[in-house]
C-alpha positions as CSV (number, residue, x, y, z in Angstrom):
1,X,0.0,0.0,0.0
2,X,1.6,3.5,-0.8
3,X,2.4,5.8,2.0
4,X,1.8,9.1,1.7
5,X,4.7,12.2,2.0
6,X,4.7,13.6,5.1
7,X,3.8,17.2,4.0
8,X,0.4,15.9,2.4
9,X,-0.5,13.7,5.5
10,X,-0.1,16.8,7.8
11,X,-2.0,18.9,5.6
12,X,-4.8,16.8,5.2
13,X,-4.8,15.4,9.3
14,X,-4.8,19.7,9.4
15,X,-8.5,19.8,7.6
16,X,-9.7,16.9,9.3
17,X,-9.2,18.7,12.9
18,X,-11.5,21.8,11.0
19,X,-13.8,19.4,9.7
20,X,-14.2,17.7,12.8
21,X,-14.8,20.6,14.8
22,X,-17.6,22.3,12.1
23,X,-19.3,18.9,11.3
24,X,-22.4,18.3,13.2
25,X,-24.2,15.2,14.5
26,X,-26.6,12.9,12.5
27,X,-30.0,12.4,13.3
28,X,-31.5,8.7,13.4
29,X,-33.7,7.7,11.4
30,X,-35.1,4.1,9.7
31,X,-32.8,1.9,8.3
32,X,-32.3,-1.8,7.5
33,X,-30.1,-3.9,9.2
34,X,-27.1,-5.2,7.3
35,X,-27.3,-8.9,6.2
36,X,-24.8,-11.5,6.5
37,X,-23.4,-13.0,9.3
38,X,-23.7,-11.7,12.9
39,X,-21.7,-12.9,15.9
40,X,-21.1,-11.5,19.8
41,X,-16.9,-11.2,19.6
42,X,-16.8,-12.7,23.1
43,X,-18.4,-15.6,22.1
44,X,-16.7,-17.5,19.5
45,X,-17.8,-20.4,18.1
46,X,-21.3,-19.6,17.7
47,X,-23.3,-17.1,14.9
48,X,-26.0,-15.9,13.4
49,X,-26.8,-15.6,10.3
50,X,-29.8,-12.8,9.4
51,X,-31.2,-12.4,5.8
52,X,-34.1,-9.5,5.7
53,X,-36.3,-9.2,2.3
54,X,-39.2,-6.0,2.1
55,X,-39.6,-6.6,6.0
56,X,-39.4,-10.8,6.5
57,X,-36.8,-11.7,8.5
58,X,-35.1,-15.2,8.8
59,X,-32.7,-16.0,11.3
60,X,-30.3,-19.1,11.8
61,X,-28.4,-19.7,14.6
62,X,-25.3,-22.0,15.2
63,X,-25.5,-23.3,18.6
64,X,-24.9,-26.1,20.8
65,X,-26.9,-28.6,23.0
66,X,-26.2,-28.6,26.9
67,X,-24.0,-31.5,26.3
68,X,-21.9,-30.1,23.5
69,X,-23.2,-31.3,20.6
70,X,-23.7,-28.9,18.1
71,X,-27.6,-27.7,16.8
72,X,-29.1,-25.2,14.8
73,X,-32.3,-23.2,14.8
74,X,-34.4,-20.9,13.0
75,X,-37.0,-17.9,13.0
76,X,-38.6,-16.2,10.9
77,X,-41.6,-14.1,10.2
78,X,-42.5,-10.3,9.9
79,X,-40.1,-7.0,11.7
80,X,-41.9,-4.7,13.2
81,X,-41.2,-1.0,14.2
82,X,-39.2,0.0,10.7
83,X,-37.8,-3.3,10.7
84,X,-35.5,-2.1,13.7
85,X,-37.4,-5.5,15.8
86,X,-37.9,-9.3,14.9
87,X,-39.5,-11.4,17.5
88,X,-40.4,-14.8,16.5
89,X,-40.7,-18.3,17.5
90,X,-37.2,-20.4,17.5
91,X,-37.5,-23.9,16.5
92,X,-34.4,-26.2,16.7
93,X,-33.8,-28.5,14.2
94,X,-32.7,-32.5,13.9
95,X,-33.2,-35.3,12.4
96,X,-32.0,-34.2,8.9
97,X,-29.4,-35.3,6.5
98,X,-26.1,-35.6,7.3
99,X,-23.4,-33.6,5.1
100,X,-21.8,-36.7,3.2
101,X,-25.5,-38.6,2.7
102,X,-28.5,-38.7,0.9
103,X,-31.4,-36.4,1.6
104,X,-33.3,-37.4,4.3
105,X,-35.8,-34.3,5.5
106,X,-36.1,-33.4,9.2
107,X,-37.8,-35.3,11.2
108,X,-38.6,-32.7,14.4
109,X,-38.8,-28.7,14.6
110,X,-39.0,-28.1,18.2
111,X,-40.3,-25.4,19.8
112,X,-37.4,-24.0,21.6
113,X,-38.8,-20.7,22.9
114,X,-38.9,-17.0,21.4
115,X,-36.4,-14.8,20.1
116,X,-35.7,-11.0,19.6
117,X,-33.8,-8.9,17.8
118,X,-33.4,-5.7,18.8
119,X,-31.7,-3.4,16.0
120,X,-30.2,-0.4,17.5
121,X,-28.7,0.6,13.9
122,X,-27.9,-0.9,10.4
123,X,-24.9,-2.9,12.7
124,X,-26.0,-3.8,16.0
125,X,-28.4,-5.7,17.7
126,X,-29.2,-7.0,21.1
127,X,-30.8,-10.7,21.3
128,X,-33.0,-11.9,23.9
129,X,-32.8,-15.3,23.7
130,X,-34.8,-18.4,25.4
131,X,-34.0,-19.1,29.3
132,X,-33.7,-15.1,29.8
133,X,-30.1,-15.2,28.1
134,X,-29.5,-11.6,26.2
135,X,-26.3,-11.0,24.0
136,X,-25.0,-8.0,21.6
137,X,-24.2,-9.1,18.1
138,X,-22.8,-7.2,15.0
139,X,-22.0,-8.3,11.5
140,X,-18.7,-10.6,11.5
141,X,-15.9,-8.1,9.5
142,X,-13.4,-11.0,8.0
143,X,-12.6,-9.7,5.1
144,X,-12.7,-5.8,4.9
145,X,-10.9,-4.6,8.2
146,X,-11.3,-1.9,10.1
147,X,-10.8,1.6,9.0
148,X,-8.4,2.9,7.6
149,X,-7.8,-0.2,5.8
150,X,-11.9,-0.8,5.8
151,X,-12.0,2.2,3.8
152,X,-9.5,1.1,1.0
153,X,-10.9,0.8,-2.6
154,X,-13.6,2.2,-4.6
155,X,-16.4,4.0,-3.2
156,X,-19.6,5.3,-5.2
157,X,-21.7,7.6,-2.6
158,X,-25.1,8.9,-3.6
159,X,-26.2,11.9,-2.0
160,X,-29.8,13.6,-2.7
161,X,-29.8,17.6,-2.7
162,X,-32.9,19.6,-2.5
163,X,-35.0,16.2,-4.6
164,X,-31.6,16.2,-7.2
165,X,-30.1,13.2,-6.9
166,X,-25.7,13.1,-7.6
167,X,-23.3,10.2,-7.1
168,X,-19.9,10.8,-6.7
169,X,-17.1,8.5,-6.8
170,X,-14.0,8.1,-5.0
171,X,-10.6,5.5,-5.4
172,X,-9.2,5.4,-1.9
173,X,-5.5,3.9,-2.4
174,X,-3.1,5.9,0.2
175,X,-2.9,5.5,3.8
176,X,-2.0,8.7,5.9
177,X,-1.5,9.4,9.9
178,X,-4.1,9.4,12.5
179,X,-5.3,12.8,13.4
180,X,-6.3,13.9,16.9
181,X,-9.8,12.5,17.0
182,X,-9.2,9.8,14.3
183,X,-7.3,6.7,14.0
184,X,-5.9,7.2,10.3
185,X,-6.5,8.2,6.7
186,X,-7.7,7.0,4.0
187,X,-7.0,9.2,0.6
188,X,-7.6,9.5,-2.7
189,X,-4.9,11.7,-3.5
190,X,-6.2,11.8,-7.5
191,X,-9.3,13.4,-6.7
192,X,-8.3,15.3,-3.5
193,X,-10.2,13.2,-0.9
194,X,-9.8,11.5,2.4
195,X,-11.8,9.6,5.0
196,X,-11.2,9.0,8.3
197,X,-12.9,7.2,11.4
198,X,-13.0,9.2,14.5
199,X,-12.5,7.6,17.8
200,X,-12.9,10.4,20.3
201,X,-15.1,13.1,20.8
202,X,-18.3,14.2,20.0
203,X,-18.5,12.0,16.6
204,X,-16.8,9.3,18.0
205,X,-18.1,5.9,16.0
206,X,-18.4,8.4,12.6
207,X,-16.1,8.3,9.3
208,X,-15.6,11.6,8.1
209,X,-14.9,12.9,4.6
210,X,-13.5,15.7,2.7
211,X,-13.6,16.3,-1.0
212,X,-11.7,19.5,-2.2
213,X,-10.9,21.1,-5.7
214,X,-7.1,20.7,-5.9
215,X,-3.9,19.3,-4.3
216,X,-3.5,22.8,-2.1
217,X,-6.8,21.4,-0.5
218,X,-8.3,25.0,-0.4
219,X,-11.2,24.7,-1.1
220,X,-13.7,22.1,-0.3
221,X,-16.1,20.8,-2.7
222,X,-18.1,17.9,-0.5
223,X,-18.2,17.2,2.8
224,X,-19.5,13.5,4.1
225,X,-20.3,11.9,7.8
226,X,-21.3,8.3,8.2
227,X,-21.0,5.2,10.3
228,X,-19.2,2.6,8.8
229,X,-20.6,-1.1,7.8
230,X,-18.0,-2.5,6.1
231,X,-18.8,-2.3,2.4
232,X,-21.8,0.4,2.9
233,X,-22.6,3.6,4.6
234,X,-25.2,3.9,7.4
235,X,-26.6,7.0,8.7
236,X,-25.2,8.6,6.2
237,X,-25.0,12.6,5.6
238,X,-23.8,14.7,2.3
239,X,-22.6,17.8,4.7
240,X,-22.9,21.2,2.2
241,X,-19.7,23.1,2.5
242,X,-21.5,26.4,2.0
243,X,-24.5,26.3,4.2
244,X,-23.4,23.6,6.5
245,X,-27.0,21.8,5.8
246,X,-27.3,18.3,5.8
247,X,-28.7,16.2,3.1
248,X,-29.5,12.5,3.3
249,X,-26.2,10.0,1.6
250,X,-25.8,6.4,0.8
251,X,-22.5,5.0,0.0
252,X,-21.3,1.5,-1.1
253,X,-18.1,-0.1,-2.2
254,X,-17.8,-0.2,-5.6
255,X,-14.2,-2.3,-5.5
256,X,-12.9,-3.6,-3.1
257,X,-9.1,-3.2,-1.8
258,X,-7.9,-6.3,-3.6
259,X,-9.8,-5.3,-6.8
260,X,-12.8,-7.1,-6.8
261,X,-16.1,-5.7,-8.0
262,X,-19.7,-6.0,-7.2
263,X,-19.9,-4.3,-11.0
264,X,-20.8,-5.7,-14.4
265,X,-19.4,-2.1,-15.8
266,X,-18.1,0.8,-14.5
267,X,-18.9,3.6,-12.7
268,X,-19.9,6.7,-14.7
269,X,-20.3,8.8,-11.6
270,X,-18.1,11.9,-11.9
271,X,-16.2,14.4,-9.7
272,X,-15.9,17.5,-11.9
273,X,-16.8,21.3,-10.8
274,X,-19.6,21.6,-13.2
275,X,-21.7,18.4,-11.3
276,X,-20.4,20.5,-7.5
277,X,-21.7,23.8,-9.6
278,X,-25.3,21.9,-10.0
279,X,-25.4,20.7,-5.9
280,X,-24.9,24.4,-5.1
281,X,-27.9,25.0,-7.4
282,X,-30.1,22.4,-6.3
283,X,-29.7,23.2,-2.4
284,X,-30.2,26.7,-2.8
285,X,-33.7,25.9,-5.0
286,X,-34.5,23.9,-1.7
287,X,-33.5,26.3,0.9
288,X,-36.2,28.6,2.6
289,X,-35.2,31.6,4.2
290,X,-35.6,30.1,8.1
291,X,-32.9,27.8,6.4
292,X,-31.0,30.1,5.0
293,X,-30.4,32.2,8.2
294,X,-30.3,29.0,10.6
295,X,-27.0,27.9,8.3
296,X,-25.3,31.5,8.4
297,X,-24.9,31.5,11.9
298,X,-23.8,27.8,12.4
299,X,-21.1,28.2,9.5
300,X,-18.8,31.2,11.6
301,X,-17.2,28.8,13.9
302,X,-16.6,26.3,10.9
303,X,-15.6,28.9,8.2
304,X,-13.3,30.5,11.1
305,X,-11.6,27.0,11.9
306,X,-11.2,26.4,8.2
307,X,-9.5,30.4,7.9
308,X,-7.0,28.9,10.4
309,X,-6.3,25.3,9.4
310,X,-5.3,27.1,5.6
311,X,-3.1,29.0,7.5
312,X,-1.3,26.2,8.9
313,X,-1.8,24.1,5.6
314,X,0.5,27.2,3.9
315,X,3.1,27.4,6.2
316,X,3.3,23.3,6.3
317,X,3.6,23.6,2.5
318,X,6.3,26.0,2.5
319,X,8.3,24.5,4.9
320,X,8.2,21.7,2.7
321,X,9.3,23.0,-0.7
């Protein structure tokens, strides 16, 4: 992986201690749970795996019998409140074919109790299980990482503006230092970008994002804030850098770090001045006047960070000519 010169890492951690401080917290709202496998990390050797389609939930759950033996069960049936609960009837399962024979069907589903799943967001859960047992589970992360190197590859996020939909796409190659609040960089030094996680303060649990015109990162053309979930976004916020509004985001990973794709052709979406020209236009179309004079006063602090961080970003650049 290539490591980026020292002058560019500082220049970008620089913006990211702006950003952080002018960025503002996400709202929740609905969401859909991610689907895949689900596990507790303290409890190896057991999992769950959760598929949801338009609200129908089925769960299957690798467990063991109280003498060691191993069993599975399932559930499944209708979420309720926004899909963020499942509560359903676990049966266990035996009797069935074994993995090197013929078929041979079940011969019992027994009732083993209920289960539910709590969602708190698109990658946690609490389960209640039978016997008054609860446990936390989250998706099981084997393959992507944690961010920064979770953030490596292609990414394709889809912001709507004011009803105007734009996607914007990003290569993310280059690995940089951690920044005060963060834990490391993630850039695409081609288009002038760079996510990073942020491990203390207030958006703690939150990848940030900065998208700006040139390589003097000046001035900033997008601004993003989102929770991570391996290969997507969740809770995700396209953050204007000119009225400090937030506008609804979804982002997925396009390629991944070893160059796989989820794509039978490429990307078209673009990152060029006329498409950041159009976002300006659509948010302002959008924008009443409360709006207008609710963003003027947020943006002071923000645009006053950002006045100093160039500062710094100058003299770090001519230090290093």
């Amino acid at each position: 992986m290539k490591t980026m010169s020292s002058h560019v890492v500082a220049t970008i951690a620089a913006l990211f201690v702006a950003f952080t401080a002018g960025a503002y917290s996400v709202s929740a709202g609905a969401f859909t749970p991610r689907t895949g496998h689900w596990f507790n990390s303290n409890e190896s050797g057991s999992g769950y795996n959760i598929d949801i389609q338009d609200g129908t939930l089925v769960v299957t759950i690798f467990s063991y019998k109280t003498t060691g033996d191993s069993e599975w069960y399932i559930s499944s049936g209708p979420m309720a409140a926004g899909q963020s609960i499942f509560t359903g009837t676990l049966l266990a399962v035996r009797g069935g074919q074994c993995i090197s024979c013929t078929y041979v069907a079940p011969s019992s589903t027994i009732s083993s109790g209920s289960i539910t799943i709590n969602f708190t967001s698109e990658t946690s859960a609490t389960v209640s299980l039978p016997g008054g047992r609860v446990t936390s589970i989250q998706p099981f992360n084997f393959g992507f990482g944690t961010p920064p190197q979770g953030l490596l590859g292609e990414w394709v996020y889809v912001e709507n503006i004011g009803g105007a939909n734009f996607a914007d796409r990003y290569y993310f190659t280059t690995l940089g230092g951690a920044t005060t609040n963060g834990n490391g960089i993630a850039a695409d030094l081609t288009h002038h970008a760079a996510c990073e996680l942020q491990v203390i303060g207030s958006l703690a649990g939150y990848v940030i994002c900065g998208h700006w015109s040139d390589s003097t990162y000046t001035v900033v053309l997008d601004q993003y804030q989102y929770r991570f979930g391996l290969d997507q976004t969740y809770g995700g916020m396209w953050i204007s850098p000119t009225t400090f509004n937030q506008y609804q985001m979804k982002g997925y990973m396009s390629i991944s770090a070893s160059g796989f794709t989820k794509l039978s052709a490429p990307i078209s979406a673009s990152l060029d001045l006329s498409q950041n020209e159009s976002k300006r236009q659509a948010e302002q179309s959008f924008m009443t006047e409360a709006v207008q004079r609710t963003a003027t006063g947020q943006s002071s602090d923000f645009a006053a960070a950002i006045a100093a961080v160039v500062a710094e970003q100058r003299r770090l650049l001519a230090n290093a000519q």
